[in-house]
C-alpha positions in Angstrom: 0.0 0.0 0.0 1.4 3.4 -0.9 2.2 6.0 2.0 1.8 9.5 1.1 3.1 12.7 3.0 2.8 15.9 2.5 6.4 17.9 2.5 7.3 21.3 2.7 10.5 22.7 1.3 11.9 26.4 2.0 15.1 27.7 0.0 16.4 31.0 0.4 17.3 31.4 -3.1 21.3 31.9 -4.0 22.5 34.1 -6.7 23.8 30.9 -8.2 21.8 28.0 -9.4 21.0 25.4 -5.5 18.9 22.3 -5.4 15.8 22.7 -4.4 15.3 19.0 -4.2 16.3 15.6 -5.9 13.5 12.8 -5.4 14.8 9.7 -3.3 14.5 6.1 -5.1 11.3 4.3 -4.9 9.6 8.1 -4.1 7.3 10.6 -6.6 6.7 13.9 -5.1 4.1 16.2 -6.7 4.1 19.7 -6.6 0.9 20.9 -5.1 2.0 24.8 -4.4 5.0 26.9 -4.9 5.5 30.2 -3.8 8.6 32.8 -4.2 8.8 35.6 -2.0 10.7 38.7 -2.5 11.9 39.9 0.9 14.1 42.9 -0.5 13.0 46.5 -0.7 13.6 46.5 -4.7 11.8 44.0 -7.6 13.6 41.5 -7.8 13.8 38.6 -10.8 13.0 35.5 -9.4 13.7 32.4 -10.6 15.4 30.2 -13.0 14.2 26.9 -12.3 15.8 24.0 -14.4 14.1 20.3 -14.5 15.3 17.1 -14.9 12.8 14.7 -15.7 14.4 11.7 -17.7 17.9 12.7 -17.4 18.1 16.3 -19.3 18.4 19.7 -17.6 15.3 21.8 -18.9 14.9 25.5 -18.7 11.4 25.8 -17.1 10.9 29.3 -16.1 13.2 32.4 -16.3 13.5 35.6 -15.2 10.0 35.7 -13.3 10.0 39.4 -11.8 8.7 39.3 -8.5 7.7 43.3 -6.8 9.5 44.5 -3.7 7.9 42.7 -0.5 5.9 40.8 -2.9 4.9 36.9 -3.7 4.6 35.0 -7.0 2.5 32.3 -6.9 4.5 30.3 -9.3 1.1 28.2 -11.2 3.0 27.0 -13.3 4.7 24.4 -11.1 1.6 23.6 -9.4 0.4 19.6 -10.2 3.9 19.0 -11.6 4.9 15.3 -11.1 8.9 13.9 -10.2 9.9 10.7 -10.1 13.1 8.8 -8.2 16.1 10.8 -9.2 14.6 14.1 -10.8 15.4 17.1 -9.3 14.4 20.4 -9.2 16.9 23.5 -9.4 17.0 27.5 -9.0 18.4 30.1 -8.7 17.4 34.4 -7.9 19.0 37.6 -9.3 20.6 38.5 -6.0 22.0 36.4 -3.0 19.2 36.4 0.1 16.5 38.3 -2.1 14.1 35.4 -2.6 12.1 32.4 -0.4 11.3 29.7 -2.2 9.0 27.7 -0.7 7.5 24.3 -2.4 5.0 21.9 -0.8 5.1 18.8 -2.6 2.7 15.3 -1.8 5.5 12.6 -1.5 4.2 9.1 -2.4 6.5 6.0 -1.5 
């Protein structure tokens, strides 16, 4: 019988591409929000996010500009499915400007 729990991962985005996370073996995680955050006074651009989903790194979104103090709710990620061993990668226009923060149903 499957077990599924939902996760929550929070990144404070780095000016160079970080994992957000890599699925474990025998797991599938599904994305069921996402949400990027700018905590800086300025607009800030958000995200690259990169995908691997059967071994290639994909260009998903880019330069998302996300208003001073304000949220992005990132739709586009919402319902996406991972399996064992892809990942999910990004990356903000300035060191400590963004949260990234990704809840994700986790099915073993």
């Amino acid at each position: 019988m499957a077990t599924t729990k939902l996760r929550f991962v929070l990144e404070q985005l780095p000016a160079t591409t970080t994992n957000v996370f890599t699925v474990p073996a025998l797991h599938t995680y599904q994305i069921v929000s996402a949400v990027g955050a700018n905590l800086d006074t300025a607009n800030a651009t958000q995200i690259a996010i990169e995908v691997n989903s059967g071994g290639g790194l994909t260009d998903y979104l880019t330069a998302r500009t996300i208003p001073a103090k304000g949220t992005d709710l990132l739709p586009e990620l919402v319902g996406m499915i991972f399996e064992a061993g892809d990942l999910l990668n990004a990356f903000a226009s300035a060191v400590s400007d963004i949260n990234l923060k990704v809840s994700v149903l986790d099915t073993v």
